[in-house]
N, C-alpha and C positions, 0 to 999 in steps of 0.2 A: 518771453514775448507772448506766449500762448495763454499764458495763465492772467497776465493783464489784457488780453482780449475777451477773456470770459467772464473778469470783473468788470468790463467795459459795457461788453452785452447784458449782465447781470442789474446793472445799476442802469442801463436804458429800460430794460424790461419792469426792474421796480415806479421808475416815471412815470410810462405807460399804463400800466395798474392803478397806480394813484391815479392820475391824470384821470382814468376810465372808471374808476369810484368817485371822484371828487363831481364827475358830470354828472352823474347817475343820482347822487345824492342831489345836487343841483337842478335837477328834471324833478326828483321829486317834492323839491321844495317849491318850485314851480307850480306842478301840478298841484299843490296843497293850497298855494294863493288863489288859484284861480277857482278851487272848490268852491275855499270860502267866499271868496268876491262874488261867486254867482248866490251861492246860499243868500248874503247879503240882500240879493239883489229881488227874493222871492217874498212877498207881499206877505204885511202879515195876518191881514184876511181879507177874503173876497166876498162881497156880498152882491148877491141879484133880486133883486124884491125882497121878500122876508126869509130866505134860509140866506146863513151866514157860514162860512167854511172858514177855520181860524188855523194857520199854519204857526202851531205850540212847538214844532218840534224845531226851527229855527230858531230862538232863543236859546233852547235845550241846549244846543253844539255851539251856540256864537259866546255864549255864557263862561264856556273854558277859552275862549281864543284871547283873553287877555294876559298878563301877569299872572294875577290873581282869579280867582273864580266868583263871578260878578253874580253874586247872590240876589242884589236889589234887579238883576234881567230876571230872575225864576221869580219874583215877587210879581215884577210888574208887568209881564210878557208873556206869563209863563201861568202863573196861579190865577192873578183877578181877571184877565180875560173871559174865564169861563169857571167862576165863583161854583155857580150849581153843578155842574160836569164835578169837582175835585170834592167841594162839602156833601155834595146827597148820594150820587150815584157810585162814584168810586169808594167813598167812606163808607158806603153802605154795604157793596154789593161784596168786599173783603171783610167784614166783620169789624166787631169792636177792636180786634188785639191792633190790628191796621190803618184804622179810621184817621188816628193821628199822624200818619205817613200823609195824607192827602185833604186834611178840614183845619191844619193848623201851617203860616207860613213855616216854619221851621221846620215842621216834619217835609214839606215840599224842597226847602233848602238841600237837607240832609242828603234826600237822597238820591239829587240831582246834580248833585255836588258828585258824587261818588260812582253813578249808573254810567254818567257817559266815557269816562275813563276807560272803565273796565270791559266796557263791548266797545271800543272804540274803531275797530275794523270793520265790524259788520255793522254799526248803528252808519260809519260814512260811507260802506257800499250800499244800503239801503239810500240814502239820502242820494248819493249818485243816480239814482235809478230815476227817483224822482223828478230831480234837477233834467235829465234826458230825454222827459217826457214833455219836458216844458210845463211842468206844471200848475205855474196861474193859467196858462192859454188855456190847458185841458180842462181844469175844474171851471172857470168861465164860460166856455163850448158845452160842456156837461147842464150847467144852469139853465144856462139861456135855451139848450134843447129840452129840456125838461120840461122849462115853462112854457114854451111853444106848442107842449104835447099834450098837457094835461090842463083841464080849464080850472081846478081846485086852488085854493091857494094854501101854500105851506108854509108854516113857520116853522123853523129846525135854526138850531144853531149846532157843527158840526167841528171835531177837532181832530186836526195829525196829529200826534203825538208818541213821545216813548211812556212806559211807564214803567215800575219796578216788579211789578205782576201784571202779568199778562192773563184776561179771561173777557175781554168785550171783543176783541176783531176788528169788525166792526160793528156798530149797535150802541144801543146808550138805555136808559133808563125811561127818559122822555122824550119828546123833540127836542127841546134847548140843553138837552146834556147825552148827546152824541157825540164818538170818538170814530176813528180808525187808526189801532195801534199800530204802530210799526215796526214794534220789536218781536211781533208773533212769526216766529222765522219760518212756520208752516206756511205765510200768506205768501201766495202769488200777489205780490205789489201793484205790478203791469194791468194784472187781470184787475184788480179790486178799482184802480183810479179810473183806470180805461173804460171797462164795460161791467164792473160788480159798483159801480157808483149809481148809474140808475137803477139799479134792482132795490138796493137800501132808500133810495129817494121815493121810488115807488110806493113801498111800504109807507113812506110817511104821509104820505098821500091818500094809500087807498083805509090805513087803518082807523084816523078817527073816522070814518065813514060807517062803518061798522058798528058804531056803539051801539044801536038800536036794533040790529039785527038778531034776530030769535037765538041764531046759533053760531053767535059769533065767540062763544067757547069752547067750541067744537071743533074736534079734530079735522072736520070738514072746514071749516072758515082757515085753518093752518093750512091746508093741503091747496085751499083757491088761492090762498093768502101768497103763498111763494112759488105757485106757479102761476101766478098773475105777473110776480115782481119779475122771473124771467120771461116770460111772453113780452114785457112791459120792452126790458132790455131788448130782445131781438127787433120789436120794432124801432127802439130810439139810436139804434146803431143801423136804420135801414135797411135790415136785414142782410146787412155785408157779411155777417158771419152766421155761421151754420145756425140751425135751432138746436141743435145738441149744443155747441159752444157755448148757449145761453143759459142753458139747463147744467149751471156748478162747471161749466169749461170741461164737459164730456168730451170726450175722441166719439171717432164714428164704431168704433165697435162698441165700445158702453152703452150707444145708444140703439145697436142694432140686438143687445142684449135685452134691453127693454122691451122692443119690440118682441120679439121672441117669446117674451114672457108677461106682455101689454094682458091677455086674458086672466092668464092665472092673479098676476098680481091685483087687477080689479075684484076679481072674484075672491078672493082671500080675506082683501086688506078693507073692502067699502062696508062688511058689517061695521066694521068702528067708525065710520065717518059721527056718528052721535056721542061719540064717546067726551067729557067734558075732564078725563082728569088727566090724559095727556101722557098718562104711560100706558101706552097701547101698542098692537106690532106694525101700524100705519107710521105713526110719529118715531119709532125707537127700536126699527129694526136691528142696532146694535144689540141691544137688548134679549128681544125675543125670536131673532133667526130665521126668519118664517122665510126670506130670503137671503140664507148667507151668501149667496153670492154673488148678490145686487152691488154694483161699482161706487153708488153714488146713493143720496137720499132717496128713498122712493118716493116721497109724499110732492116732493119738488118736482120728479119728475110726471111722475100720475097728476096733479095742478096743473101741469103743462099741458099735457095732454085734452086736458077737459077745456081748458080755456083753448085750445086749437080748436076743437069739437064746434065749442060754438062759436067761432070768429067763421069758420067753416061754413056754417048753416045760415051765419045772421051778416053775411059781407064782413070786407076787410078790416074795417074799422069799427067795425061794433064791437071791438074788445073795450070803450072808453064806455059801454053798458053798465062793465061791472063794478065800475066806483058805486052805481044806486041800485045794483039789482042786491037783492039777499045773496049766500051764496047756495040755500036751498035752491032759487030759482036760476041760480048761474047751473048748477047741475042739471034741474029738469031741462032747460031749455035750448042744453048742450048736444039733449041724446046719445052722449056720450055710451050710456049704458047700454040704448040699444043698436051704439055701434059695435058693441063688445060682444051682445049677442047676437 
């Protein structure tokens, strides 16, 4: 009698288990429709005037959701969308041995065929991320404040996408072959769509401006250059978040490390401000040490700084100066220097 109650118990308790895998499995088949349905449901680009943002990495993952692996999606969704981005700048910027991974459909097939499989956990928790952000509304809100802010007009065409190497971020070649990878698993996601989207938009803004400028190959034009594109950010996010947050997503003690060291580092690093080849200890501190124990870029931060200097002297909004000033004249007229001393 005892021994058929334990088999009795035995084979409730196996039910049970099933029963409580069979849900689980069933949750997650769930949760996996509704992924896709919403991916489905994300446009696949958004244009506001002349920049174009093209969501490539939607095809990328809708591509395996059938039987088979829908090759003619990576053709037509996926490759001609953004022709110049796969033929010039990625077949360039990888070399010859590569070129054909990216300037031929077939090399595109290949190995898009193959990529999303094999990171398939982390390419759909990145893509969640996105999805949570609501990402047409953001990239939309992003546009439209952008062009609200800046009187310039820009032409960019810009792409999500996975790729098989990883070496853009974000960044591109030109304006119309612009990327933000999304398989660079060092990228804060959150931070790059949220508030590092206007800093690269800026760039596209304040750089052809530049052409003319005396010393706009100078480590000096690099240093206004991206501490413009963060100044740019902390205004276009209305200053809801810190000005360290703007400056590479610093905590406040990286930035109180700056400060701390705001003297020396001017006095060290501004003999290069003329320097034209770009490997210097301003630009590639990695390199040359001068501060190893700076948290973050310095040239990003010291550009910030100067562009404070003068929004400081010339009112709040005289930061929209620097799209026409030089950036010799964005220095003098910062007094930066003879805040320093």
């Amino acid at each position: 009698m005892v021994k058929s109650h334990i088999v009795l118990i035995f084979g409730v308790l196996l039910i049970f288990l099933s029963c409580k895998q069979e849900r689980k499995e069933l949750k997650n088949i769930n949760s996996e429709w509704i992924y896709i349905d919403k991916l489905k449901n994300v446009s696949d680009s958004i244009k506001v005037e002349d920049i174009v943002i093209k969501n490539l990495f939607k095809s990328q993952i809708l591509a395996h959701q059938g039987g088979d692996f829908d090759s003619l999606m990576i053709i037509e969704k996926v490759y001609k969308p953004h022709l110049k981005l796969w033929n010039n700048c990625y077949a360039m910027i990888f070399g010859e041995e590569n070129a054909s991974k990216f300037n031929t459909e077939k090399g595109m097939i290949n190995w898009n065929k193959t990529l999303y499989p094999k990171n398939k956990t982390f390419f759909d928790a990145r893509v969640r991320k996105l999805l949570d952000l609501n990402l047409d509304a953001t990239i939309q809100y992003n546009l439209d404040q952008f062009h609200k802010l800046v009187p310039y007009k820009v032409k960019s065409t810009i792409s999500i996408l996975f790729t098989p190497i990883t070496g853009i971020l974000f960044g591109g070649c030109a304006n119309d072959q612009f990327s933000i990878e999304l398989n660079y698993k060092e990228q804060d996601i959150e931070y790059t769509i949220e508030k590092g989207f206007s800093h690269e938009l800026n760039h596209l803004a304040y750089e052809p401006l530049r052409e003319n400028d005396p010393k706009k190959n100078t480590a000096l034009r690099q240093t206004i250059d991206e501490g413009f594109a963060c100044y740019f950010t902390w205004v276009f996010l209305e200053k809801k978040i810190s000005k360290f947050e703007a400056v590479e997503n610093m905590i406040e003690k990286e930035w109180n490390w700056y400060l701390k060291n705001e003297k020396e580092i001017f006095n060290k690093l501004s003999p290069f401000f003329e320097d034209e080849s770009g490997d210097n200890p301003l630009l590639r501190n990695e390199k040359y040490q001068l501060f190893p124990n700076a948290p973050k870029t310095l040239y990003y931060w010291l550009g910030f700084r100067i562009v404070q200097s003068y929004v400081n002297i010339h009112g709040q909004n005289s930061w929209r100066d620097l799209y026409e000033l030089n950036v010799q004249e964005v220095l003098e007229k910062s007094e930066y220097e003879d805040y320093i001393n």
